[in-house]
C-alpha positions as protocol buffer text, in pm:
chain_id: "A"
residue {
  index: 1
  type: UNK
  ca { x: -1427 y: 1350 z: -9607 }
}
residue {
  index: 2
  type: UNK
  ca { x: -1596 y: 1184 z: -9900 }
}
residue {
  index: 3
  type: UNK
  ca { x: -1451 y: 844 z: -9814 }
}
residue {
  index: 4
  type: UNK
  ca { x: -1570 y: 901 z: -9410 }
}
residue {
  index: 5
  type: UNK
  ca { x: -1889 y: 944 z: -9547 }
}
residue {
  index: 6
  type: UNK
  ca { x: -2016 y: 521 z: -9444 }
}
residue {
  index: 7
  type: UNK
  ca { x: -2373 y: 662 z: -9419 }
}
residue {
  index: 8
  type: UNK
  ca { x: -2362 y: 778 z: -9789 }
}
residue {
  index: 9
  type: UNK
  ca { x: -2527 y: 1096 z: -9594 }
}
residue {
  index: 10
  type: UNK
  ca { x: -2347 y: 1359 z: -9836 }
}
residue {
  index: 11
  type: UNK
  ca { x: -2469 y: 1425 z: -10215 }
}
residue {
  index: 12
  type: UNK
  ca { x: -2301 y: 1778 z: -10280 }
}
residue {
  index: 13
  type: UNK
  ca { x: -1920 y: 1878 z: -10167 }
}
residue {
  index: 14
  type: UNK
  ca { x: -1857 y: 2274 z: -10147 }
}
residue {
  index: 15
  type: UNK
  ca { x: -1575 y: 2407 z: -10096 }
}
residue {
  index: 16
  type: UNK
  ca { x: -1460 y: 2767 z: -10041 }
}
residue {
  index: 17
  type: UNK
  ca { x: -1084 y: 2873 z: -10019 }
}
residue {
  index: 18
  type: UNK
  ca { x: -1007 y: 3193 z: -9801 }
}
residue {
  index: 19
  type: UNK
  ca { x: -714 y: 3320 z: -9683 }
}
residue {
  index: 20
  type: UNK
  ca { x: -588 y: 3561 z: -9368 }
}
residue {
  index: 21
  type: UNK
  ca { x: -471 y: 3905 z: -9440 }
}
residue {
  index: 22
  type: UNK
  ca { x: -420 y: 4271 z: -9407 }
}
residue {
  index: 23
  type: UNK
  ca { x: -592 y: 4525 z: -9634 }
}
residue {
  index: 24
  type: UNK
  ca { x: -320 y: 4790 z: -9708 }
}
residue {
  index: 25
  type: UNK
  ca { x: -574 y: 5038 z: -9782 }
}
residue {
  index: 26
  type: UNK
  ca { x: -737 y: 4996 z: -9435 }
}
residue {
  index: 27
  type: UNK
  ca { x: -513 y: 4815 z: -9214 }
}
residue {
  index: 28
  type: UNK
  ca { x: -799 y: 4597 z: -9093 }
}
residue {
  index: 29
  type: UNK
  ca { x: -804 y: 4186 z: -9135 }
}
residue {
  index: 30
  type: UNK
  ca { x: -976 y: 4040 z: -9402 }
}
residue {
  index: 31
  type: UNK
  ca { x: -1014 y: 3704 z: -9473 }
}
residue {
  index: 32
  type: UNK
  ca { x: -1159 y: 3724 z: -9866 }
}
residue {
  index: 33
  type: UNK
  ca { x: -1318 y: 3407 z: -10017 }
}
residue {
  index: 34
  type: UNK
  ca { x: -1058 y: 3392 z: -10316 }
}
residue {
  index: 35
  type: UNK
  ca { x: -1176 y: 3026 z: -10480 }
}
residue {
  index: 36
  type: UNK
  ca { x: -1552 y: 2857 z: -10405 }
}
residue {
  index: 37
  type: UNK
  ca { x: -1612 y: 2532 z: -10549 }
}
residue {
  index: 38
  type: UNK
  ca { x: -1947 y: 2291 z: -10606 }
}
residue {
  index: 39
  type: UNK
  ca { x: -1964 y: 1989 z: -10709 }
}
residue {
  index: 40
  type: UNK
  ca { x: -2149 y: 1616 z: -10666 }
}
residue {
  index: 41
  type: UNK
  ca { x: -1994 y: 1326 z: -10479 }
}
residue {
  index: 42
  type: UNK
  ca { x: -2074 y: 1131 z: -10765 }
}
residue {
  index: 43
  type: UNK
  ca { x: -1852 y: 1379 z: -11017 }
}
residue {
  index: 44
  type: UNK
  ca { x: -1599 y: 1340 z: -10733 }
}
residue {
  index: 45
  type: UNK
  ca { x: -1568 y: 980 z: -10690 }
}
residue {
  index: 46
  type: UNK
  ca { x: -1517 y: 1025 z: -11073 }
}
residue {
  index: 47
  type: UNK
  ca { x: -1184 y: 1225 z: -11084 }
}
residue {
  index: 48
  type: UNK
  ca { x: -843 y: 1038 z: -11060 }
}
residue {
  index: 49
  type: UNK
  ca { x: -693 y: 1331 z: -10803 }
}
residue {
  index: 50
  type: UNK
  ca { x: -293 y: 1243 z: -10841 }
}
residue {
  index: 51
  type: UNK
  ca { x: -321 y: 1289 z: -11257 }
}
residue {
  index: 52
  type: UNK
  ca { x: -547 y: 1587 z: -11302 }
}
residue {
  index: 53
  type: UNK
  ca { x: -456 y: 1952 z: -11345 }
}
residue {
  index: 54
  type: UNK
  ca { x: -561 y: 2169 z: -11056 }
}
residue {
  index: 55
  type: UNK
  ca { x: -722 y: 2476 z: -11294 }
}
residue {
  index: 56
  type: UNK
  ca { x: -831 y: 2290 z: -11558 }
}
residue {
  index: 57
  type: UNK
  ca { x: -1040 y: 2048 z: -11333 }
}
residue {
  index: 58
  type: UNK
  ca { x: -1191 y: 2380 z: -11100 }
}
residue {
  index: 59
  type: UNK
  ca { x: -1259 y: 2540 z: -11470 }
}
residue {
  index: 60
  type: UNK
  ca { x: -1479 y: 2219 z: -11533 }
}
residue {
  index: 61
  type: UNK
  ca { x: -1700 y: 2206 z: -11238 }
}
residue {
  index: 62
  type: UNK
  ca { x: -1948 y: 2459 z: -11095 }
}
residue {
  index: 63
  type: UNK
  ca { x: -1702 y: 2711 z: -10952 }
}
residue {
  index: 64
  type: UNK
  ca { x: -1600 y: 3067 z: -10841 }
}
residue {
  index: 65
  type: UNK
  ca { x: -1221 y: 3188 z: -10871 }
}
residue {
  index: 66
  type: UNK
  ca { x: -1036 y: 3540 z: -10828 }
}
residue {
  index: 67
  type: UNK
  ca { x: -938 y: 3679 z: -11100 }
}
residue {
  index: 68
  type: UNK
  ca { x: -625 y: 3827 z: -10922 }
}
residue {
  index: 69
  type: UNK
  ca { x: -541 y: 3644 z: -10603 }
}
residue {
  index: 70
  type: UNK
  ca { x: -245 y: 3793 z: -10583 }
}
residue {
  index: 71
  type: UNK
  ca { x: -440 y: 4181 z: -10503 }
}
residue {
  index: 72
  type: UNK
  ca { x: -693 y: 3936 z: -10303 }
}
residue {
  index: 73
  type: UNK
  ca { x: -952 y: 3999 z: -10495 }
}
residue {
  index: 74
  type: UNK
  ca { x: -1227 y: 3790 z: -10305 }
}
residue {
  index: 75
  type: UNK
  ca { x: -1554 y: 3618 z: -10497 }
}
residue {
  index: 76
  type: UNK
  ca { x: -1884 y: 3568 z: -10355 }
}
residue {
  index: 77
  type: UNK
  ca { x: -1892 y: 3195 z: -10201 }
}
residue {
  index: 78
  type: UNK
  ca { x: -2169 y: 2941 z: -10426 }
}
residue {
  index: 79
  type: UNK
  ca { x: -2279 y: 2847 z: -10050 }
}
residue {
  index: 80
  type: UNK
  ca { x: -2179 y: 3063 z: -9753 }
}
residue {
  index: 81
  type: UNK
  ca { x: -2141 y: 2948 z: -9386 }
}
residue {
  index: 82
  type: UNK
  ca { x: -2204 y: 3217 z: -9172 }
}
residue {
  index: 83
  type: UNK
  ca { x: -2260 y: 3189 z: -8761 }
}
residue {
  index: 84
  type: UNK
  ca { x: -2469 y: 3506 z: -8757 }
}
residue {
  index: 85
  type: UNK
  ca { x: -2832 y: 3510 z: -8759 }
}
residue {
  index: 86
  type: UNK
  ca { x: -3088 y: 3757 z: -8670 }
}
residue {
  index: 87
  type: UNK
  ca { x: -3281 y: 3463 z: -8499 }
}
residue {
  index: 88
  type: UNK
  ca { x: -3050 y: 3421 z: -8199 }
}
residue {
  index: 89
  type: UNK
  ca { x: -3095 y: 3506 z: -7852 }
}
residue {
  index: 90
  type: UNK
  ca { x: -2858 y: 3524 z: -7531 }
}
residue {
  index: 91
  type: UNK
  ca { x: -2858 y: 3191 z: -7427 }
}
residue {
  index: 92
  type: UNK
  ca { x: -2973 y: 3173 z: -6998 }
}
residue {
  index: 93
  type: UNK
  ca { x: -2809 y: 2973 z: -6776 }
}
residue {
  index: 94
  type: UNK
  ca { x: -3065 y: 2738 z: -6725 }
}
residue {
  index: 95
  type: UNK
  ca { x: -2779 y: 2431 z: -6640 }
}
residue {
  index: 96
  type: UNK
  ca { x: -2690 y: 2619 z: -6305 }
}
residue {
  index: 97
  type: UNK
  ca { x: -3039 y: 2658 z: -6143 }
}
residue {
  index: 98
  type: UNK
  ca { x: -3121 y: 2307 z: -6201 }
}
residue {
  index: 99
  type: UNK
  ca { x: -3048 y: 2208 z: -5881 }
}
residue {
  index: 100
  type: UNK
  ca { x: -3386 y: 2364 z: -5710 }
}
residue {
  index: 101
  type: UNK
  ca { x: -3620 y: 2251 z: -5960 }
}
residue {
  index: 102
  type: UNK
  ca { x: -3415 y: 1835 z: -6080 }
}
residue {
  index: 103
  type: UNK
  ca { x: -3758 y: 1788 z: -6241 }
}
residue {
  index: 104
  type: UNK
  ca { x: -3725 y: 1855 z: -6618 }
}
residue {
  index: 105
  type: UNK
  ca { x: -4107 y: 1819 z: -6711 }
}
residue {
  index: 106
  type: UNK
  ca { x: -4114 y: 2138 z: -6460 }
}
residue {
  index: 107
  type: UNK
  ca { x: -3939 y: 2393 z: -6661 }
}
residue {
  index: 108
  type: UNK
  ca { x: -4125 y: 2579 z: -6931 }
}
residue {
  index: 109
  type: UNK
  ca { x: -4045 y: 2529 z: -7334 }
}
residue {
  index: 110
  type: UNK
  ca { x: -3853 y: 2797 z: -7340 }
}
residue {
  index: 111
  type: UNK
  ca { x: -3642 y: 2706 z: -7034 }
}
residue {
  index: 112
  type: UNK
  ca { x: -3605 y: 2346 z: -7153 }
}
residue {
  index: 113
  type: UNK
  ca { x: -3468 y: 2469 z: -7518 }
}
residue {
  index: 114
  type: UNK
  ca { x: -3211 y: 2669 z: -7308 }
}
residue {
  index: 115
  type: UNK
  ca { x: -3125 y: 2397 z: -7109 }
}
residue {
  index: 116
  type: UNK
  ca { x: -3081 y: 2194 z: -7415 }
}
residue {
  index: 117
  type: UNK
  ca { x: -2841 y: 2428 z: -7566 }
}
residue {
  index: 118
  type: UNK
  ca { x: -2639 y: 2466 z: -7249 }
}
residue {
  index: 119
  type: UNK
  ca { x: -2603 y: 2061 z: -7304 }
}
residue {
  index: 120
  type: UNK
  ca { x: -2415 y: 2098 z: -7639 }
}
residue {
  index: 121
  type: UNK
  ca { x: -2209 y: 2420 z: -7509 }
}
residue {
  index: 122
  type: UNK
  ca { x: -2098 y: 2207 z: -7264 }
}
residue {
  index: 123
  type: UNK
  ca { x: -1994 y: 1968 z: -7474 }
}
residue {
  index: 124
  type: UNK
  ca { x: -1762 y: 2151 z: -7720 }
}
residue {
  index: 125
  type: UNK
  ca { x: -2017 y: 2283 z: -7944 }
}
residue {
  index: 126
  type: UNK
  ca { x: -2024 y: 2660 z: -8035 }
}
residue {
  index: 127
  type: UNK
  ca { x: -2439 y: 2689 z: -7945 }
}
residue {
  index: 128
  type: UNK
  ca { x: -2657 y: 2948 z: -8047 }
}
residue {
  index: 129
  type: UNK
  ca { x: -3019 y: 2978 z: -7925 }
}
residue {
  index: 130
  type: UNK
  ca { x: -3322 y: 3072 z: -8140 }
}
residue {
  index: 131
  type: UNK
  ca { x: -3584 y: 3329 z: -8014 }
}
residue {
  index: 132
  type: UNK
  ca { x: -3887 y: 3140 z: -7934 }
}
residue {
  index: 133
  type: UNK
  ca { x: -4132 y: 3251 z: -8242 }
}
residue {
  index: 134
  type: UNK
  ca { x: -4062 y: 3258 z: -8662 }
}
residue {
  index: 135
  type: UNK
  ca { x: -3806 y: 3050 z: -8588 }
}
residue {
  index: 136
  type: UNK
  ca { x: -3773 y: 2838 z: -8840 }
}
residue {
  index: 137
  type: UNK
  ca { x: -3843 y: 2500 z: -8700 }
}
residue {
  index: 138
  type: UNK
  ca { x: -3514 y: 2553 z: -8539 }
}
residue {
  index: 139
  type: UNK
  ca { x: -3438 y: 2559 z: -8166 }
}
residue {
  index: 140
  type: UNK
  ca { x: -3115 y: 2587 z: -8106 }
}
residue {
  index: 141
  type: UNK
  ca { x: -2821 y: 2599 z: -8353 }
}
residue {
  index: 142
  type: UNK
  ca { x: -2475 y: 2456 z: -8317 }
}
residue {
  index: 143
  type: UNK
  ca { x: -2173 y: 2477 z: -8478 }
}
residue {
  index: 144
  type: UNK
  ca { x: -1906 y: 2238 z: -8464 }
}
residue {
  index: 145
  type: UNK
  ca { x: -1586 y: 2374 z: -8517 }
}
residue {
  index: 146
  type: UNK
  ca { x: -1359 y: 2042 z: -8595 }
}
residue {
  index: 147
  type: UNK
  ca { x: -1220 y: 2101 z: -9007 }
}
residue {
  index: 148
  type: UNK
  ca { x: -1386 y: 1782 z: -9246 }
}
residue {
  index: 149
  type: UNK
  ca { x: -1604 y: 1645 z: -8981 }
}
residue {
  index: 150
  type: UNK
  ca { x: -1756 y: 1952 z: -8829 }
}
residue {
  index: 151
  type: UNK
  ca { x: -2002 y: 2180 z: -8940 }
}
residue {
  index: 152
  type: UNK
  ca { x: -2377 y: 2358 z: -8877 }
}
residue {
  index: 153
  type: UNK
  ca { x: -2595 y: 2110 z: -8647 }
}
residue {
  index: 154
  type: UNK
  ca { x: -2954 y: 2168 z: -8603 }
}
residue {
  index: 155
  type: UNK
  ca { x: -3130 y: 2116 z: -8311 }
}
residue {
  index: 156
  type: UNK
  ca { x: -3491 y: 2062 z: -8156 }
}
residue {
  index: 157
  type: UNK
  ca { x: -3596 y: 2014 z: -7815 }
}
residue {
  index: 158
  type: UNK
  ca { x: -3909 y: 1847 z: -7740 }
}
residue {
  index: 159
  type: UNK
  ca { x: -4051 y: 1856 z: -7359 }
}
residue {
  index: 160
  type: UNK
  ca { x: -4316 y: 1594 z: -7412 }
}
residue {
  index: 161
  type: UNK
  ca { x: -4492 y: 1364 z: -7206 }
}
residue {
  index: 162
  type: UNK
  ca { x: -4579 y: 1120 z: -7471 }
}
residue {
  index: 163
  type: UNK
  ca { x: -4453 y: 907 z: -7752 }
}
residue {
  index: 164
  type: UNK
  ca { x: -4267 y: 1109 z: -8068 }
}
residue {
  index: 165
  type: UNK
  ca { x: -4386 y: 971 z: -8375 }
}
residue {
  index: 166
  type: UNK
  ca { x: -4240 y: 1033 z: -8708 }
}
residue {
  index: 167
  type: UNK
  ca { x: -4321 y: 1351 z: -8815 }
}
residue {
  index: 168
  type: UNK
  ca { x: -4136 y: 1559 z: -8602 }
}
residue {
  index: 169
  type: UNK
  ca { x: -3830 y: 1388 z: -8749 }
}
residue {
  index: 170
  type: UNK
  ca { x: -3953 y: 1438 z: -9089 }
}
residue {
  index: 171
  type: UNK
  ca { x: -3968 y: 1823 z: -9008 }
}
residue {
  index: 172
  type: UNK
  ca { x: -3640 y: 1786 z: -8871 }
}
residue {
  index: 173
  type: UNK
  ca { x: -3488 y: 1685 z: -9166 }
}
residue {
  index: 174
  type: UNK
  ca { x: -3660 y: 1922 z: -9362 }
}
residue {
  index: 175
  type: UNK
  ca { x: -3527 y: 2197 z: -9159 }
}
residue {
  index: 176
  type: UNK
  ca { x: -3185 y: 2029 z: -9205 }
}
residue {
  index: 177
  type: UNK
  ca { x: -3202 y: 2067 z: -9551 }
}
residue {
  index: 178
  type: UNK
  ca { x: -3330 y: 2426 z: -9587 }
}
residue {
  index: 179
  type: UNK
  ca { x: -3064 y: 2548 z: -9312 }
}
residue {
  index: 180
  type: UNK
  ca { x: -2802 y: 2385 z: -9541 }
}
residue {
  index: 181
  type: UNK
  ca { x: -2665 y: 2202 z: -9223 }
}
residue {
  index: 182
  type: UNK
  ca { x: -2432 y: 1882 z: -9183 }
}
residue {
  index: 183
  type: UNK
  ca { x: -2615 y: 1708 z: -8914 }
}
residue {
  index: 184
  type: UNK
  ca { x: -2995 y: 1699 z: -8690 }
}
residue {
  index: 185
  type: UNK
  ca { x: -3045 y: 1617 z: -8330 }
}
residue {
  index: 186
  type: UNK
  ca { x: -3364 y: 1576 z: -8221 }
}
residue {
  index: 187
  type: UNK
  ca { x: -3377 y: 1575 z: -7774 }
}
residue {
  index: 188
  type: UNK
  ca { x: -3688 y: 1449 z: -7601 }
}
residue {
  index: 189
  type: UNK
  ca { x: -3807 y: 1366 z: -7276 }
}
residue {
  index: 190
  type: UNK
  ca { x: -3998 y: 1089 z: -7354 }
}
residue {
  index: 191
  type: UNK
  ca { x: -3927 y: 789 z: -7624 }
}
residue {
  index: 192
  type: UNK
  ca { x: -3986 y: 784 z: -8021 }
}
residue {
  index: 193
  type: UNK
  ca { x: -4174 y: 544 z: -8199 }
}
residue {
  index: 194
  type: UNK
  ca { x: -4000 y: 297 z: -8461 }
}
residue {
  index: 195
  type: UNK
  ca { x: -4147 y: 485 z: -8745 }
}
residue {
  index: 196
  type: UNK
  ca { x: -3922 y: 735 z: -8593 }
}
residue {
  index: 197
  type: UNK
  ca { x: -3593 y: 539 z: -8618 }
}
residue {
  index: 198
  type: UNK
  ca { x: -3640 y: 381 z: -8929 }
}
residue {
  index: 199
  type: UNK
  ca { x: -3676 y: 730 z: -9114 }
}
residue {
  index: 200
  type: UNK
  ca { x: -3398 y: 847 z: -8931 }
}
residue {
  index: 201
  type: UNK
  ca { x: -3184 y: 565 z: -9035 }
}
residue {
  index: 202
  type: UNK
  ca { x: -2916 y: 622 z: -9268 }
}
residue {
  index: 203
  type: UNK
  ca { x: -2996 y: 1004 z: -9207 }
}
residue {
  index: 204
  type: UNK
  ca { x: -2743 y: 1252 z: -9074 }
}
residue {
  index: 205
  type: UNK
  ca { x: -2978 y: 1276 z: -8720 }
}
residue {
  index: 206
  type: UNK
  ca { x: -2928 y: 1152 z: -8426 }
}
residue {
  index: 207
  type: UNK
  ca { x: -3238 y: 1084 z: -8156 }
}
residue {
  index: 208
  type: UNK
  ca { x: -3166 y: 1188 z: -7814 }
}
residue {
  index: 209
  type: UNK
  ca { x: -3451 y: 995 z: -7574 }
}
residue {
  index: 210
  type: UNK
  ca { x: -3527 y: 1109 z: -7227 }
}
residue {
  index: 211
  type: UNK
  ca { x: -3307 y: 866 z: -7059 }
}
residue {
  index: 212
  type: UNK
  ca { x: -2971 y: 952 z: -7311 }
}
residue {
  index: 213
  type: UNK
  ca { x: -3041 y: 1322 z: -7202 }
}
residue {
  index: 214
  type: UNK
  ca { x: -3027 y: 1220 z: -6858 }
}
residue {
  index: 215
  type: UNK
  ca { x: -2715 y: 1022 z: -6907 }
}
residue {
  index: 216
  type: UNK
  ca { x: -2545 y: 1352 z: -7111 }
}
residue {
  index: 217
  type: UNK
  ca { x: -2687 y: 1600 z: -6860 }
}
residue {
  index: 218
  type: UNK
  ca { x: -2463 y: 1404 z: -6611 }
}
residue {
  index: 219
  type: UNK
  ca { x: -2174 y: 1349 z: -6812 }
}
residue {
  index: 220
  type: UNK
  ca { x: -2127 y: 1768 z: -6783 }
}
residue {
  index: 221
  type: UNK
  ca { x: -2236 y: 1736 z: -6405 }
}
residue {
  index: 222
  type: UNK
  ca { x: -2576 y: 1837 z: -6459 }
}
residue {
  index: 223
  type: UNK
  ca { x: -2778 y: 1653 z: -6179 }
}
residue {
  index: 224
  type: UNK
  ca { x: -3116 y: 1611 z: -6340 }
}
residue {
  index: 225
  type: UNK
  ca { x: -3459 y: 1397 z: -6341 }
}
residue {
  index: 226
  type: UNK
  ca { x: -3745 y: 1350 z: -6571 }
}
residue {
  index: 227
  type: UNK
  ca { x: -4111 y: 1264 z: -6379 }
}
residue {
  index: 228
  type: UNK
  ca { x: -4395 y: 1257 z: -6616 }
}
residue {
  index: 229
  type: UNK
  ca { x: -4724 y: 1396 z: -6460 }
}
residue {
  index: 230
  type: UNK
  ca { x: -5004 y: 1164 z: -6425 }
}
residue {
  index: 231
  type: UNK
  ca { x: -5294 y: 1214 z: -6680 }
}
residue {
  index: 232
  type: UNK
  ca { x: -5562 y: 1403 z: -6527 }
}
């Protein structure tokens, strides 16, 4: 992972170690967090991995270990990953209708965020919508599922007629950070400015114009259009 990592996009590594089982007092699965580990790239980079001991190096980092793994005896995770949130909706169809109204400028917000996240659930993502208020900044949530180069993706839909400048990328990024999430996509209908792509650059976030959402709607056989109205 940390030598994938061209961008130089990641700064902290954590780590937590579960394993599948059966609690003999209940009979139920379990899955208990039984080792959770922190740590900088930079410390990383740092440790020769073939001549250290295991323990001894997760005793000298910022870390979480059972005390019995053997009785599972979970710990609480230094950073938890959970796909629950009391933010998310049912996602609508939105994809399937599209085909009486092509136009995307001629769906609502609301409608266009759903049509957004059908995009990425078509594609392989695991996609959770947000309810439209005290949201967080955050339309639409995905997760994706691949081990080392998945993870949470945040995601913002923007039905707009005009240029998007730079600070709706800033607050994407911001959002980014306080979701604690690997990767931001940013979809509009329109273009973005260059102040827009520089700060992006180098940045875990991808920008999504009106013409690439076209080109992805029809990848999943979405038949779509975008028409800005004239000013009035």
């Amino acid at each position: 992972m940390v030598e994938s990592d061209q961008a130089d996009a990641i700064s902290i590594i954590d780590f937590n170690g579960y394993v599948n089982s059966i609690d003999e007092k209940t009979g139920k699965n379990v899955s208990p967090v039984l080792l959770s580990i922190s740590v900088s790239k930079d410390f990383f980079n740092e440790l020769v991995l073939d001549k250290i001991d295991p323990i001894k190096a997760v005793k000298n980092i910022s870390s979480s270990f059972s005390p019995s793994p053997s009785e599972l005896l979970p710990v609480k995770p230094i950073r938890e990953f959970s796909m629950v949130d009391k933010r998310y909706v049912p996602e609508q169809d939105v994809a399937s209708s599209m085909d009486s109204r092509p136009n995307l400028m001629e769906l609502n917000p609301f409608e266009f965020e759903n049509l957004v996240s059908n995009l990425f659930s078509k594609m392989g993502l695991e996609t959770k919508q947000t309810r439209s208020s005290k949201d967080g900044g955050v339309d639409a949530i995905a997760f994706d599922l691949r081990p080392i180069l998945g993870g949470k993706v945040v995601i913002q839909a923007k039905r707009y007629k005009n240029t998007v400048g730079v600070s709706a990328v800033r607050d994407l990024y911001g959002t980014m950070i306080n979701e604690g999430a690997a990767k931001g996509i940013l979809v509009a209908t329109s273009g973005y400015g260059p102040d827009a792509y520089e700060f992006s650059n180098s940045k875990p976030i991808e920008l999504i114009d009106g013409n690439g959402l076209l080109y992805l709607l029809d990848q999943v056989g979405i038949k779509a259009k975008i028409i800005i109205p004239d000013e009035a």
